[in-house]
C-alpha positions in Angstrom: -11.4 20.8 30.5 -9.3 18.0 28.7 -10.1 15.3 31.9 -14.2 16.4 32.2 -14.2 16.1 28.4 -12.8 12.5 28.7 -14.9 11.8 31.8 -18.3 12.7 29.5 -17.5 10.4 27.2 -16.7 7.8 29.7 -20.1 8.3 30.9 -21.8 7.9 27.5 -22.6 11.8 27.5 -21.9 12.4 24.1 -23.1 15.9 23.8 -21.5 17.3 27.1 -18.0 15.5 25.8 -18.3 17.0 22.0 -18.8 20.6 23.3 -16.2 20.4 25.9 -13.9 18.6 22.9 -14.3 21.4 20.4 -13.5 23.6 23.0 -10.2 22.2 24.1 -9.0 21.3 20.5 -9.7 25.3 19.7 -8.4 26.5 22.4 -4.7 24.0 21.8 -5.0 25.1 18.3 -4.6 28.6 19.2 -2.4 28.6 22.7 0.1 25.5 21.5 -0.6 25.4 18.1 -1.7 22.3 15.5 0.8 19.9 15.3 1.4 20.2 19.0 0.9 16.3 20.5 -1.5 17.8 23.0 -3.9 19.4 20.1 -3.1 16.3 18.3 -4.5 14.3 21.5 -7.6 16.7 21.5 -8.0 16.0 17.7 -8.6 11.9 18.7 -10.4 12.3 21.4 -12.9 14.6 19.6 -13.0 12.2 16.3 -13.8 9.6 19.2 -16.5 11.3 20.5 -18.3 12.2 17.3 -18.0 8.0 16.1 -19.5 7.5 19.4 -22.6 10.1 18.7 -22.6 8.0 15.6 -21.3 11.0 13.3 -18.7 8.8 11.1 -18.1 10.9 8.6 -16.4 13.5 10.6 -14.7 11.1 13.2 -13.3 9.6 10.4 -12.2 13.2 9.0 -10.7 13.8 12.1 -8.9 10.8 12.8 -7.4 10.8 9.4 -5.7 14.3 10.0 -4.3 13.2 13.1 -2.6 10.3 11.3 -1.8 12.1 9.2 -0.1 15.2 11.1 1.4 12.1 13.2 3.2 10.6 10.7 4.7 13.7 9.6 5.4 15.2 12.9 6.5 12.0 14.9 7.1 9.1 12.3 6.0 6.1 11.3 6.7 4.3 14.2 5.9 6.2 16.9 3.0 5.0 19.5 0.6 8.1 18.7 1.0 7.7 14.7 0.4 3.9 14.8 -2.7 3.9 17.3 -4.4 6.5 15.2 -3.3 4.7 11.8 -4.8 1.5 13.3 -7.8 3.2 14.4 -8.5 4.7 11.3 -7.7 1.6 9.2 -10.3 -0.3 11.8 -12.9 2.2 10.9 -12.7 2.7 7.3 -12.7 -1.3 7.5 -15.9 -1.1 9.5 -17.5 1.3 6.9 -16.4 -1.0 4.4 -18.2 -3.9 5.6 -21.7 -2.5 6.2 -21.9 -0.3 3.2 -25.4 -1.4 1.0 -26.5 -2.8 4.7 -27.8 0.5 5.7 -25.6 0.7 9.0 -23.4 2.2 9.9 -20.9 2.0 13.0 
């Protein structure tokens, strides 16, 4: 479900990706639990999906949780903590820099 989630949103098919994403990241919740890296995965890929349907507010949600369960769970400097660190910095920067211009990413 994970892979056909992740092929959606390769395709641009926003709304098939997002159901198939809430339905994977419930289902890890429950089965593996939620600091489990896998949920954690499930957690990005979803707060990817929703900035790509243009719904920032809760990608950015998202994707500050999972930097935040990173850093506790794996460190600072692990891969996972710093690539959703950066991406969340990168986003909140993007915000940033069109707020009053009536855009938003």
């Amino acid at each position: 479900m994970a892979n056909l989630a992740l092929t959606y949103w390769n395709q641009g098919r926003w709304k098939k990706a997002e159901e198939l994403g809430v339905q994977v990241l419930k289902l890890r919740k429950q089965v593996l639990g939620p600091e489990h890296p896998s949920t954690l995965a499930s957690m990005a890929n979803l707060a990817f999906t929703w900035k790509g349907q243009g719904k920032v507010k809760n990608a950015l949600a998202l994707i500050k949780q999972c930097a935040e369960l990173r850093r506790n769970l794996l460190g600072p400097d692990h891969p996972d903590t710093i690539s959703s660190s950066d991406t969340l910095s990168d986003w909140e920067t993007a915000v940033d820099s069109v707020n009053g211009c009536g855009h938003v990413i």
